[in-house]
C-alpha positions as CSV (number, residue, x, y, z in Angstrom):
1,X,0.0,0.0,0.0
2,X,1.4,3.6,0.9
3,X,5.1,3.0,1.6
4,X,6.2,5.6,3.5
5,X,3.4,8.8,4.8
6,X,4.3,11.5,6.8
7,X,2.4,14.7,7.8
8,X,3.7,18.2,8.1
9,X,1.7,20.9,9.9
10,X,1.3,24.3,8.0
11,X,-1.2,26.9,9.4
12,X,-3.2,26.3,12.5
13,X,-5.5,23.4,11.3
14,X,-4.1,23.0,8.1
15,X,-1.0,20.7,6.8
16,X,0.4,18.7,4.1
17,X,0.3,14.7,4.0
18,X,2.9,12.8,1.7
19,X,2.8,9.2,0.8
20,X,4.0,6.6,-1.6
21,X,2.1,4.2,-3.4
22,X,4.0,1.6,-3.4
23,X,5.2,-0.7,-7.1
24,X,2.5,-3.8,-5.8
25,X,-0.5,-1.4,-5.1
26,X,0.2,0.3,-8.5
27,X,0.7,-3.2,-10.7
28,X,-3.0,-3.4,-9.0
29,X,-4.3,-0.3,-10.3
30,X,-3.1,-1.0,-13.3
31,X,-4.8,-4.3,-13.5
32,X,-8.0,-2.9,-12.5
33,X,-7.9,0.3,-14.7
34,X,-7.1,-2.3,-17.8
35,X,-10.0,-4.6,-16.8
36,X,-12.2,-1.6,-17.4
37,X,-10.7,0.1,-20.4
38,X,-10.4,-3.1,-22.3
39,X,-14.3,-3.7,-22.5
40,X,-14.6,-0.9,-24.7
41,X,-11.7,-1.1,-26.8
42,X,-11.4,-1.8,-30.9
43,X,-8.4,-3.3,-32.1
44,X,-8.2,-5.0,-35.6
45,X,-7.5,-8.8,-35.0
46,X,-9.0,-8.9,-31.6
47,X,-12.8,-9.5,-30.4
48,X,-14.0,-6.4,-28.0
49,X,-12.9,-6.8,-25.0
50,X,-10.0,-9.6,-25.8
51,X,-6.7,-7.1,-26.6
52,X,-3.9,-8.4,-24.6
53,X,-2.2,-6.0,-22.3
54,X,1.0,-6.2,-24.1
55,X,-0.8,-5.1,-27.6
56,X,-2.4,-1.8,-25.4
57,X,1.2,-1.0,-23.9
58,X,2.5,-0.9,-27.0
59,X,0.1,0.6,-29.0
60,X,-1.3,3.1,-26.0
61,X,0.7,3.3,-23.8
62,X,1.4,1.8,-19.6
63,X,0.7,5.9,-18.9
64,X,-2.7,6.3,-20.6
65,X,-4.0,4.1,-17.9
66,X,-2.6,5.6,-14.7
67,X,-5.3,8.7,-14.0
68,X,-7.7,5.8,-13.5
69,X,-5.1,3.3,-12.1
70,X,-4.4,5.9,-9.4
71,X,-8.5,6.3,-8.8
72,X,-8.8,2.8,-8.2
73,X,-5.9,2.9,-5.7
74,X,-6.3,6.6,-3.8
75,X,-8.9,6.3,-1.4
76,X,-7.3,2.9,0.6
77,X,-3.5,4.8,0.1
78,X,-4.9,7.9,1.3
79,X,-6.7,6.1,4.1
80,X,-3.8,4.4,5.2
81,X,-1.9,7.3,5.5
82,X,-4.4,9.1,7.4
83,X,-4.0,6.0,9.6
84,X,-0.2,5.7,9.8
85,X,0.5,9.3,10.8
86,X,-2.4,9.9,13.2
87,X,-4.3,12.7,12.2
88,X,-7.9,13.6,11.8
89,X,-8.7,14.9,8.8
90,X,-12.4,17.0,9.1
91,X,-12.3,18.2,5.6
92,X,-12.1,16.2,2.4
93,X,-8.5,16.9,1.0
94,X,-7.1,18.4,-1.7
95,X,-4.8,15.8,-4.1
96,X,-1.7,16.2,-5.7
97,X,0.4,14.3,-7.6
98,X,4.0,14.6,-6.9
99,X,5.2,12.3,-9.2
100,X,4.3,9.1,-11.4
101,X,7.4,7.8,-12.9
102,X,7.5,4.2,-13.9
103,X,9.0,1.9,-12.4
104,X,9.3,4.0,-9.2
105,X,6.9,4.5,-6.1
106,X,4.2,7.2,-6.9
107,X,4.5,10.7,-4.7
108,X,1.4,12.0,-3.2
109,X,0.3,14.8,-1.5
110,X,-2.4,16.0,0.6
111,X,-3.4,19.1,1.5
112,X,-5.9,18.1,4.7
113,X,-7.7,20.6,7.0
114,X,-7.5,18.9,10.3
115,X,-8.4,19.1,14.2
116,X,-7.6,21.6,16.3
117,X,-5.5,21.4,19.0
118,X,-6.6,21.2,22.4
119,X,-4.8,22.1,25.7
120,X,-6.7,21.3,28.6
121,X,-7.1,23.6,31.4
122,X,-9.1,22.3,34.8
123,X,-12.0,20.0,34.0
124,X,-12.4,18.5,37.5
125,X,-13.6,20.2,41.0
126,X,-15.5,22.8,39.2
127,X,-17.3,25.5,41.2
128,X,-20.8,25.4,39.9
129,X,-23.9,27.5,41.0
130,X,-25.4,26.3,44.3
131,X,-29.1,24.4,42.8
132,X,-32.3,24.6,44.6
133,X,-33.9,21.4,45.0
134,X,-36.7,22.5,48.3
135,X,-40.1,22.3,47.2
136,X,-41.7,25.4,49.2
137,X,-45.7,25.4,50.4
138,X,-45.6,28.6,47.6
139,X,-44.6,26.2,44.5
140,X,-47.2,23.4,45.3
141,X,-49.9,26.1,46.0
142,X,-49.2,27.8,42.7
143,X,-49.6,24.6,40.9
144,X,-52.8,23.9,42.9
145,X,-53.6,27.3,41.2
146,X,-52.8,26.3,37.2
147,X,-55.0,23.2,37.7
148,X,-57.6,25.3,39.3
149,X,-57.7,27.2,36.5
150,X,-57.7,24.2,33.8
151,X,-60.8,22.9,35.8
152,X,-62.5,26.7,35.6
153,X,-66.3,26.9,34.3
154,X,-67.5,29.6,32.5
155,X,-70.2,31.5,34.0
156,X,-72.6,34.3,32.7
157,X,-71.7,37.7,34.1
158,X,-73.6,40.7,34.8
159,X,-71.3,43.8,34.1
160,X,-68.7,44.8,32.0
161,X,-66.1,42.5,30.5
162,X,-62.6,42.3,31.8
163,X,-59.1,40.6,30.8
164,X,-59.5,37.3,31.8
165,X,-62.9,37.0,30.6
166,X,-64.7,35.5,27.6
167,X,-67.1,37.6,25.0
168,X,-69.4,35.5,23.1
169,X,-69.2,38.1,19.7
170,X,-70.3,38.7,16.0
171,X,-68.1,40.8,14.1
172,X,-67.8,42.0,10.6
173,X,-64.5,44.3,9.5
174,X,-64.0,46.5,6.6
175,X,-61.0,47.9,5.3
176,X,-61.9,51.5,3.5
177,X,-64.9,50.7,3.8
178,X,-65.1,47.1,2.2
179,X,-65.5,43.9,3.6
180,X,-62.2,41.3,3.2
181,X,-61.9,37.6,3.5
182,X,-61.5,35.9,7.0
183,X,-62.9,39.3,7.9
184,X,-66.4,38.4,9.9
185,X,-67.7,35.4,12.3
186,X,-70.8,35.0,14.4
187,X,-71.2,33.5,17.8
188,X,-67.4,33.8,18.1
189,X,-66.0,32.8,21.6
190,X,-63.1,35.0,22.7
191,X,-60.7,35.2,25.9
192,X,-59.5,39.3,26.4
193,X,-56.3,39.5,27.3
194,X,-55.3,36.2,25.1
195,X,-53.9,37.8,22.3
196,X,-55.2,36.2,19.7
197,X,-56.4,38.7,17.8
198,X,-54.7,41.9,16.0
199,X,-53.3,43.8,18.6
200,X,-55.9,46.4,20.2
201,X,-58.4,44.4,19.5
202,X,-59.5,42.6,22.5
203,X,-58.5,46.1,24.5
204,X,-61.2,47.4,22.5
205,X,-64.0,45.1,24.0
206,X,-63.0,45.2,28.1
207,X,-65.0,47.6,29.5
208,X,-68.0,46.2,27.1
209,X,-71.1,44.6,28.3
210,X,-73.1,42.5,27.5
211,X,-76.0,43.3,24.0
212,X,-73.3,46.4,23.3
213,X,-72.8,47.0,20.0
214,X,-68.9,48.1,19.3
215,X,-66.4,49.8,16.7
216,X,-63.4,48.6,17.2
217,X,-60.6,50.5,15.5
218,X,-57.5,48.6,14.9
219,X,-54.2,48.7,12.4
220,X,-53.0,45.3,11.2
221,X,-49.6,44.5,11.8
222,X,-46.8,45.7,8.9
223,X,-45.6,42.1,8.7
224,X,-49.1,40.7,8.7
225,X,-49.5,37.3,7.0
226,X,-52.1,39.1,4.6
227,X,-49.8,41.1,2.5
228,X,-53.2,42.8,1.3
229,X,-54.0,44.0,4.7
230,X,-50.8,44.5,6.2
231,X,-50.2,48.1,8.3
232,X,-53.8,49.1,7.1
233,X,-56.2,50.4,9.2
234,X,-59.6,48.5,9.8
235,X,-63.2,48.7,12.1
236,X,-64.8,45.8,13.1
237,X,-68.4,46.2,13.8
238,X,-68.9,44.0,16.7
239,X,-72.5,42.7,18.7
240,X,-71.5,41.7,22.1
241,X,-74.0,38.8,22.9
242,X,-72.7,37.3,26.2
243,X,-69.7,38.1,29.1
244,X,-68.2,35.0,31.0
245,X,-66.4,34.8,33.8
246,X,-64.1,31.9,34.9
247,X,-65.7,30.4,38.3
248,X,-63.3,28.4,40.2
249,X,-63.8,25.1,41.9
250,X,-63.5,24.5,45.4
251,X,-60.0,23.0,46.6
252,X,-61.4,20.0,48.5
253,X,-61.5,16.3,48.2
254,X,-63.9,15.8,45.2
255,X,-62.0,18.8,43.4
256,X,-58.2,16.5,43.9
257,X,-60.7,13.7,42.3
258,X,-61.8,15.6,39.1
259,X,-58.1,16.4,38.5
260,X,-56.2,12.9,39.4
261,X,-58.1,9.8,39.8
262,X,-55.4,8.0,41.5
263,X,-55.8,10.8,44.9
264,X,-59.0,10.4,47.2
265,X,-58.3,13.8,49.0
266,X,-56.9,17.2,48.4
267,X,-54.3,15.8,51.2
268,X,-52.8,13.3,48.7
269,X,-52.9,15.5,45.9
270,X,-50.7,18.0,47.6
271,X,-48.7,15.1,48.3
272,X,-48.2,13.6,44.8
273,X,-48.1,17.5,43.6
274,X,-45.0,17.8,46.3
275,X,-43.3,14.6,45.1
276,X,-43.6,15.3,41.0
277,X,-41.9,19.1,41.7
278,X,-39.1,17.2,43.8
279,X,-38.2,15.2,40.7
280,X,-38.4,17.8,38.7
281,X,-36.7,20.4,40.7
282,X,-33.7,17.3,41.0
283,X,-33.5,17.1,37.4
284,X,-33.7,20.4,36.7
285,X,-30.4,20.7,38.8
286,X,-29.0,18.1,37.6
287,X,-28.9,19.4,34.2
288,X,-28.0,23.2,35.4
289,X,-24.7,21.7,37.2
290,X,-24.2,19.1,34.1
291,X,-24.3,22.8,31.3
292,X,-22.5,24.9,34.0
293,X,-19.7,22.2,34.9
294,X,-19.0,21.5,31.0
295,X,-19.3,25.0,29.9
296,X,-16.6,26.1,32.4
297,X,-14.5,23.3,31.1
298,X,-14.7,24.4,27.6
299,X,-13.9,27.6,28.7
300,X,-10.8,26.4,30.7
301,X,-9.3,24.5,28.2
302,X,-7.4,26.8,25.0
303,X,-8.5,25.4,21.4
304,X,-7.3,26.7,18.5
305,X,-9.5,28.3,16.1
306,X,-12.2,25.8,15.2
307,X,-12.2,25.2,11.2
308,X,-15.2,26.1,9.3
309,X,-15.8,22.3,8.2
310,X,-16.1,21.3,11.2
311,X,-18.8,23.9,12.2
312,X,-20.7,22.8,8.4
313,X,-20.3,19.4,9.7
314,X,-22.2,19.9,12.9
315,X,-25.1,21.8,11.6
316,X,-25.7,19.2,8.9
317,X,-25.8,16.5,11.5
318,X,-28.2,18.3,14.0
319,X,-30.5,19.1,11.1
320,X,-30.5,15.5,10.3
321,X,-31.1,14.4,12.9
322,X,-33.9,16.6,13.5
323,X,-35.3,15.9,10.3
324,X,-34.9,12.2,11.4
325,X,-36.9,12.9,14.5
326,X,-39.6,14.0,13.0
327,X,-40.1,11.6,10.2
328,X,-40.1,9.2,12.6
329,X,-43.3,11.1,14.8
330,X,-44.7,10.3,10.8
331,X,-43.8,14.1,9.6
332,X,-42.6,14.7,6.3
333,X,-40.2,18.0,6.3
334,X,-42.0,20.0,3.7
335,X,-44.9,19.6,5.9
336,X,-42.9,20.8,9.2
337,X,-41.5,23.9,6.6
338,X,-45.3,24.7,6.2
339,X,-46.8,24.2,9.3
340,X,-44.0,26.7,11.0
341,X,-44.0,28.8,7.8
342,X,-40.2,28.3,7.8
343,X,-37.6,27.3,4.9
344,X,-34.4,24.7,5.2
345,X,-32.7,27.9,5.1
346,X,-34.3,29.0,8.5
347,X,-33.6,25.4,10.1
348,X,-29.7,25.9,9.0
349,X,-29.8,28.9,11.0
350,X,-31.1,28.5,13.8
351,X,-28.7,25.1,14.6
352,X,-25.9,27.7,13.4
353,X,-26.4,29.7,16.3
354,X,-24.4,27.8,18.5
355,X,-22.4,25.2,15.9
356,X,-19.1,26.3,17.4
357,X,-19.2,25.6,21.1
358,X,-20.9,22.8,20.7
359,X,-18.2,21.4,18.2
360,X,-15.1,22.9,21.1
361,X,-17.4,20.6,23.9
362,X,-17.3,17.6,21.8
363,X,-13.2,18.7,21.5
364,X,-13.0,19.2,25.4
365,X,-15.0,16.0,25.6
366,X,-12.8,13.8,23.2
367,X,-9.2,15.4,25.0
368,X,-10.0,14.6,28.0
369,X,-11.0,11.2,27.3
370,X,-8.3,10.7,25.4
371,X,-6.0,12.1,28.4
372,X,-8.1,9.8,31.4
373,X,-7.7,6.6,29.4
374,X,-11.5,6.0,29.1
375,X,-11.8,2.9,27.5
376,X,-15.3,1.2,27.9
377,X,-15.7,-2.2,28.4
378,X,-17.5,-5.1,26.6
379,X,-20.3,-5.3,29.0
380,X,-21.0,-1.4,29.1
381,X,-21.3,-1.8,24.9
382,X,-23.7,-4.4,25.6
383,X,-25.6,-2.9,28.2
384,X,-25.3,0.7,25.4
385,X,-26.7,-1.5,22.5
386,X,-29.7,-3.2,25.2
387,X,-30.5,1.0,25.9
388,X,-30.4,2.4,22.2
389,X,-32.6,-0.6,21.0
390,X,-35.2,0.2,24.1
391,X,-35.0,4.1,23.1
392,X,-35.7,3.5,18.9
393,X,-37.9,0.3,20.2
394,X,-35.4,-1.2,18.1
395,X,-34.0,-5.4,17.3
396,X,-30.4,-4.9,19.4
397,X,-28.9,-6.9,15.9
398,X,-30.5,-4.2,14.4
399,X,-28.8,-1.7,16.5
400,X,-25.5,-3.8,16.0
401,X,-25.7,-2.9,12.6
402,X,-26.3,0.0,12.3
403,X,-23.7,1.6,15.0
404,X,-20.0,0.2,14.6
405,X,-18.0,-0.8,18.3
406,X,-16.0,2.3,17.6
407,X,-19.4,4.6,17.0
408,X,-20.4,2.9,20.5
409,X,-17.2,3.3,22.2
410,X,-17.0,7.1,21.3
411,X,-20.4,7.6,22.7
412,X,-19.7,5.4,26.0
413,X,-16.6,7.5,26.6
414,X,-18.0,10.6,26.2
415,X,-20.3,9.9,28.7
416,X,-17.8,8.8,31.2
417,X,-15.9,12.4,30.5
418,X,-19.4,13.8,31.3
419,X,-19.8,12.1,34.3
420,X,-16.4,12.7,35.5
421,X,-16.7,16.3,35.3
422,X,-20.3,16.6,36.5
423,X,-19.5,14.1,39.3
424,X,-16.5,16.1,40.7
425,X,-18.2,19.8,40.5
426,X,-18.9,21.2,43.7
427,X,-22.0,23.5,44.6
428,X,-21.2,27.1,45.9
């Protein structure tokens, strides 16, 4: 294969890679890139497909078949050399060709963009914020209040409407005096204060009571969705028909009932309630200290600056894997593009946002793992196959083939980084 490969660093994460291919690999090549000419070839004397090599050398040529000998041949050589010298390529590289003499080994170079170099600072014993995990009386009352409110009747009122409340409404609007499309409704329910309608609109209506008829004066939006109607002005003739008010249920035993049926008192329900914002509190913590402890490590440790491939690299994997998400929920992208009236365009954005540091984590990550000597072991790939075929609700051989040992192994190791510099952070 490549006889000899060594790598030569130029800028900061650029370099040059030369290699031989050596006279074996290139007899090879030959014998490949001969296989395929000779289909196609003519010769007087000889069936298609039948000239003997010696015939093409002599009437062609050994050169005219080494551009495709050396395609044949490239990708393992370059491989190779990538493997004998150690580095990382990110980028795919740029070829050139020293020298082809015959007879002799052919010269190769590379031009490769690769990783950047990391020098770690402290990534252990990090000072993180202190987490709060109490549950206070406060924070199980205040969720006693939300489900009080998602169990709320509406009521007739007597008086005039306020934010909060719900108008029962027919309305017609006009635009210079004309009527426009999507412009009227009768016996329309609608919450004040919700914002669901063009801004000033529902301001219009508190104060309103009941069998009130209203002009309500509003401007659409500049950037409304109607490009007809945009930043014009409009009045919507408006018939108040009803005012409701939200009533809220009694906090007592039947009330924890309606809302769980696993609770027989309001006493249990606090209980469970207590118990659910524990966890989540914990978690919530858990996660803080997990960002905050890896974020300082990053920011501890010096990287060199991160090449633009690498960045390209990552937002082309989170979108597909976003993409892959939601295929798998059974939606098709140019449906998620339409439903959140955005473009691939806007998607590549917004995972751009951030691209770099989360390329110099997975750096941090990968140096320090590389520095501890985190090597998983047989039985944690295992027990990392059993948990990804559980998560995709997936055959493990199935997850076996897809993932390599080394895909597995990365992954494992990461974690133990992770949990290496999460486990040693200490709260202040």
């Amino acid at each position: 294969m490549s006889a000899k490969a060594e790598f030569t660093k130029k800028e900061k994460n650029t370099g040059e890679l030369k290699f031989e291919i050596d006279q074996d690999t290139i007899k090879k090549g030959l014998d490949t890139a001969f296989d395929r000419v000779k289909k196609n070839l003519n010769v007087p004397g000889f069936r298609k497909g039948r000239v003997p090599r010696q015939i093409f050398n002599r009437m062609y040529g050994e050169e005219a078949l080494y551009e495709d000998a050396l395609n044949a041949v490239l990708p393992e050589a370059y491989d190779k050399a990538v493997s004998d010298t150690a580095v990382e390529p990110v980028d795919q590289p740029q070829i050139s060709v020293e020298s082809m003499e015959k007879g002799k080994p052919w010269a190769i170079s590379a031009t490769i963009t690769v990783k950047p170099e990391v020098k770690l600072g402290d990534y252990t014993g990090l000072e993180v914020k202190k987490q709060k995990r109490n549950v206070m009386k406060t924070d199980v009352e205040a969720r006693l209040a939300e489900l009080q409110k998602q169990q709320a009747e509406l009521v007739l009122k007597d008086g005039k409407a306020e934010n909060g409340d719900t108008v029962v409404i027919d309305y017609v609007g006009t635009v210079d005096g004309k009527e426009f499309d999507g412009g009227s409704a009768q016996n329309y329910s609608l919450e004040l204060g919700s914002g669901s309608f063009i801004p000033g609109f529902e301001d219009e209506l508190v104060g309103h009571s009941a069998d009130e008829d209203v002009d309500v004066n509003v401007t659409f939006p500049e950037d409304y969705q109607a490009k007809d109607l945009a930043g014009k002005k409009a009045i919507f003739k408006t018939k108040i028909h009803e005012v409701k008010t939200k009533e809220l249920p009694e906090l007592d035993d039947d009330f924890a009932k309606d809302v769980d049926e696993d609770v027989d008192t309001l006493d249990a329900l606090k209980k469970k309630i207590h118990d659910e914002l524990k966890d989540q509190k914990k978690q919530t913590a858990e996660e803080n200290i997990q960002e905050e402890a890896i974020s300082a490590a990053v920011k501890n440790a010096k990287i060199d600056e991160v090449p633009q491939a690498m960045i390209d690299t990552e937002v082309s994997n989170q979108m597909n894997q976003y993409l892959s998400n939601l295929r798998r929920q059974g939606i098709d992208p140019k449906l998620y593009y339409q439903m959140t009236g955005t473009t691939e365009d806007d998607l590549k954005k917004q995972f751009s946002n951030d691209a770099e540091e989360r390329v110099k984590t997975d750096l941090v990550i990968e140096a320090i793992v590389a520095k501890e000597n985190i090597k998983p072991t047989e039985d944690e790939i295992k027990d990392e196959v059993k948990s990804l075929a559980d998560e995709y609700n997936m055959d493990e051989k199935a997850v076996r083939n897809a993932l390599t040992d080394d895909m597995l192994a990365h992954d494992i190791s990461a974690k133990k980084a992770i949990e290496l510099i999460v486990d040693s952070a200490v709260e202040k």
